[in-house]
C-alpha positions in Angstrom: 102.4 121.8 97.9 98.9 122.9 96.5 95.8 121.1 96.3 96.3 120.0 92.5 99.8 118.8 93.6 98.7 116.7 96.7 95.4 115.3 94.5 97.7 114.0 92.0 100.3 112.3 94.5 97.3 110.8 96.3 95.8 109.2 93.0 99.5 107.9 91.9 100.2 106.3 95.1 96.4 104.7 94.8 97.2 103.5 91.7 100.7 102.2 92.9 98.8 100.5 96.2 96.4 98.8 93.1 98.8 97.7 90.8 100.9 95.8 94.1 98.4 95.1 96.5 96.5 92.2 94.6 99.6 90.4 93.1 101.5 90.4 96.6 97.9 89.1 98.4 98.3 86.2 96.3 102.0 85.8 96.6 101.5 85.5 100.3 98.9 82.8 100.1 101.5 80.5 97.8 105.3 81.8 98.9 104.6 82.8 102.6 107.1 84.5 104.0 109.5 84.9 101.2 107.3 87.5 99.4 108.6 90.8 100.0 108.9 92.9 97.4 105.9 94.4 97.0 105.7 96.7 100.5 109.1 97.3 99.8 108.4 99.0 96.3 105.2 100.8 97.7 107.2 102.7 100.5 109.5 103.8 98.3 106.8 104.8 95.9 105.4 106.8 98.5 108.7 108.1 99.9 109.4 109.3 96.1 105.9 111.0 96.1 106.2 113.2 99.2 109.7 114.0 99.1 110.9 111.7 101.6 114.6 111.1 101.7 116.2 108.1 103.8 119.4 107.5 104.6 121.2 105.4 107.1 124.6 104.5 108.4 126.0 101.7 110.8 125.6 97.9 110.2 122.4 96.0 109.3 122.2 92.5 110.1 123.4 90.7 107.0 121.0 88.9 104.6 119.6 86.1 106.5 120.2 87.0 109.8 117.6 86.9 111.9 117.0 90.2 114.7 114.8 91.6 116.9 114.6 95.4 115.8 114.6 97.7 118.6 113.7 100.9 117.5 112.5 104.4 118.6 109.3 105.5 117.4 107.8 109.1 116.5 105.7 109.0 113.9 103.4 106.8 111.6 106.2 107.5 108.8 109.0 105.6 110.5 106.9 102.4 109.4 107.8 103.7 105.6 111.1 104.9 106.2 112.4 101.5 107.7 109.8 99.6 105.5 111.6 101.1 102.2 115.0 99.4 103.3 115.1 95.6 103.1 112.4 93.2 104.3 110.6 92.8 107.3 107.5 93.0 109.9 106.4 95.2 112.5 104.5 94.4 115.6 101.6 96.8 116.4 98.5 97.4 118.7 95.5 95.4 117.0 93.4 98.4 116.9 95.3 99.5 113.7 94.3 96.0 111.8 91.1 97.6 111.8 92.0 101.1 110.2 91.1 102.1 106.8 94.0 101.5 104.2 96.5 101.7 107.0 94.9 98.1 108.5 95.1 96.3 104.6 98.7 98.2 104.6 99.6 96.5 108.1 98.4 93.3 106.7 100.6 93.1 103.3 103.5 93.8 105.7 102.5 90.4 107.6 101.9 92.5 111.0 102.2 91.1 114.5 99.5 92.2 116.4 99.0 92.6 120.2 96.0 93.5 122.1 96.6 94.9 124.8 93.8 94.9 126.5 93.7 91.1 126.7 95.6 88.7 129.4 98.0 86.3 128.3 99.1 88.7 124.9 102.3 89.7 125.6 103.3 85.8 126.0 101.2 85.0 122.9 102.7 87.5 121.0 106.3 86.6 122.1 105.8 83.3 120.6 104.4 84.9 117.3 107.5 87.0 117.0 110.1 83.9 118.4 109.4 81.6 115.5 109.7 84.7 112.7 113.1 84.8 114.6 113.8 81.0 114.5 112.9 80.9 111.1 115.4 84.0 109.8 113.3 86.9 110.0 113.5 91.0 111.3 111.2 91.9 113.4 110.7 95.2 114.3 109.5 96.5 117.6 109.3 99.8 118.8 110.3 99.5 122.2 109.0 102.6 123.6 105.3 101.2 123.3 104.2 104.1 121.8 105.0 107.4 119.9 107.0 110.8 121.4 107.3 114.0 120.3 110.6 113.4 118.8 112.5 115.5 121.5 113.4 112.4 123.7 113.6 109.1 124.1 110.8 107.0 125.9 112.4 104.1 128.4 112.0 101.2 126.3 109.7 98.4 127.4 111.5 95.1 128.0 108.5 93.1 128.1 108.1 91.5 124.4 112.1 91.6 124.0 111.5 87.9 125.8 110.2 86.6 122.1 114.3 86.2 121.6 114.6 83.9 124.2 111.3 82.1 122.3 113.4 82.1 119.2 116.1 80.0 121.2 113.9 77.8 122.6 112.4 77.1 119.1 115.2 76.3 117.6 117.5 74.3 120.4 120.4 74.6 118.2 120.9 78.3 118.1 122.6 79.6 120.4 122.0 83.5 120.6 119.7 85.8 118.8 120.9 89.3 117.7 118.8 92.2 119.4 119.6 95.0 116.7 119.5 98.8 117.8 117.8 101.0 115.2 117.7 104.9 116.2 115.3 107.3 113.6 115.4 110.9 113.5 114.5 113.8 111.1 117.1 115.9 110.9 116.2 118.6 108.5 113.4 120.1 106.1 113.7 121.6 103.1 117.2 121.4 103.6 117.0 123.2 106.8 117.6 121.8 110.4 114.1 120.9 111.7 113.4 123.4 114.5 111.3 122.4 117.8 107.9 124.4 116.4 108.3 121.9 113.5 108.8 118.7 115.1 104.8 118.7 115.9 104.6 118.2 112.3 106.4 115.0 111.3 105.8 113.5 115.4 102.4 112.0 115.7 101.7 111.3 119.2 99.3 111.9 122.1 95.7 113.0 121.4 96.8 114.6 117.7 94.3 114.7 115.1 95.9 112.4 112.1 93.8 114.0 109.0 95.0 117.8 110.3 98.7 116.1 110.8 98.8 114.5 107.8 97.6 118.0 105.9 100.6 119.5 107.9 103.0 117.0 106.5 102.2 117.3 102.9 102.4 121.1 102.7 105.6 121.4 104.8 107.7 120.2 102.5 110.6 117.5 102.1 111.9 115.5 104.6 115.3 113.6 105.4 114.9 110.8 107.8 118.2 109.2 109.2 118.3 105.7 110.0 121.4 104.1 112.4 121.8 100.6 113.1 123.6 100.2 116.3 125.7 98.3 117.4 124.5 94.5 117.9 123.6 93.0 121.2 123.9 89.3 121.5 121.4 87.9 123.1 121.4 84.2 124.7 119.5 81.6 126.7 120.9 83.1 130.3 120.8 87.2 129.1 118.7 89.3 131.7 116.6 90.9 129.1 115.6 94.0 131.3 119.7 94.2 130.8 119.6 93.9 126.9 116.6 95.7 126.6 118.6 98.9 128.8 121.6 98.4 126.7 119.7 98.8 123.6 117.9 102.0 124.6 121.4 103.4 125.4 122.8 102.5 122.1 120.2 104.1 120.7 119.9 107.4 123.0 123.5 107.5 121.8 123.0 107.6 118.0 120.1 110.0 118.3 122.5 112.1 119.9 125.0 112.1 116.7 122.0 111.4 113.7 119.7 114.3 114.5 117.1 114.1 117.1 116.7 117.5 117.8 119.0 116.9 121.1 122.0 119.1 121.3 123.9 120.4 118.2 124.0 117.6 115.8 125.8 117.1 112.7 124.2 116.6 109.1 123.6 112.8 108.3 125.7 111.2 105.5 124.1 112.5 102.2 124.5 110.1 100.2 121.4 107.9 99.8 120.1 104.3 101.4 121.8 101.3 99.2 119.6 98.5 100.8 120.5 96.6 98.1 117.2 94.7 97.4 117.8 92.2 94.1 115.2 89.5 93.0 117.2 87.0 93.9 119.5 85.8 96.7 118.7 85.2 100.2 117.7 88.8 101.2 115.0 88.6 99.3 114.0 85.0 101.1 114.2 86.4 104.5 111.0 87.6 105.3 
């Protein structure tokens, strides 16, 4: 991709970030949580833009079904691949409320943040994340606490998976919470399986520079991201969470293993594209 090419796909994907970001600021302030659209449509704008292909396989919780997420995280673009599919809310280190773009970006997605550098946040945060589950939400965490270089899998952290056991308590009559595996892997480029050299380009982790990354990820060329749900883990008032929180890193160690992680030889993912059938209307749309 040249210069002229990357200028223009900036400038559209400004002018996308104009046109949606004010509207769905004021949607927030007068619908709360059911406004969702917007960061839905922007992702895939910018998927669209840079040649970003999703697709995904295995079950997603159904339309106003609450879950805790449990994902796998190597790079900043797994926020639009999952983003693009249905809504939804991350949780994140507080530093990035105070990015550039990416902070106002965060915010439109109604982040949770943590600090981590404060006392008392994990349990704070917990809470935060237990009532968007009481009330119907997905959350998404990604439960390695940070980003790899998309050769393995981190051990997951079990400490925030505790916020389902705050959904529970905040609403006495449910009586479990689904903890929802979701493995993400980039298979291939430019139709081609994505080789080890090339993984440094779509992983962004460690001490990496993110303008010098990002330069590397425009002018490499398109990229398919697989998404697999996993299969659910039910999660209730007496579950050992270190348990559920081991179970769901196996489920998803597993579905690397078949989607395309660059582990072992690994079959193509299903070609045909993401259907996360987004309407205007119906409870999807009312879930987050």
């Amino acid at each position: 991709m040249n210069r002229l090419g990357i200028a223009w796909r900036v400038a559209a994907l400004a002018l996308a970030f104009a046109v949606l970001g004010p509207p769905h600021w004021i949607a927030l302030r007068l619908l709360g949580r059911r406004a969702t659209l917007a960061p839905i449509l922007f992702h895939r704008v910018f998927l669209r833009l840079f040649g970003v292909r999703v697709t995904q396989s295995g079950t997603p919780p159904a339309p106003g079904e609450a879950a805790l997420v449990l994902a796998n995280h190597v790079s900043w673009l797994d926020i639009i691949a999952v983003g693009s599919l249905r809504p939804l809310s991350f949780v994140a280190k507080s530093e990035i409320a105070g990015w550039p773009l990416i902070g106002a970006l965060a915010g439109l997605q109604r982040t949770i943040y943590i600090d981590r550098q404060r006392r008392g946040a994990t349990a704070a945060v917990s809470t935060a994340m237990g009532h968007r589950l009481a009330e119907g939400e997905l959350v998404v965490l990604f439960a390695e606490g940070t980003t790899g270089d998309g050769t393995r899998l981190l051990p997951f952290r079990s400490s925030l998976v505790g916020a389902a056991r705050a959904a529970l308590q905040a609403e006495a009559g449910r009586g479990r919470v689904r903890l929802q595996p979701l493995a993400i892997a980039y298979p291939r480029r430019n139709g081609l399986p994505v080789t080890r050299a090339e993984r440094a380009e779509i992983a962004w982790y460690g001490d990496m520079e993110l303008v010098p990354h990002l330069a590397a990820f425009v002018q490499g060329g398109p990229i398919d991201v697989h998404v697999v749900w996993g299969a659910p883990i039910a999660f209730e008032a007496t579950t050992d969470r270190k348990a559920a929180t081991a179970a769901a890193e196996a489920e998803v160690r597993a579905a690397l293993r078949g989607a395309g992680s660059g582990v072992g030889t690994l079959p193509a993912p299903d070609p045909r594209p993401a259907a996360p059938g987004i309407g205007l209307q119906g409870p999807e749309i009312a879930t987050v």
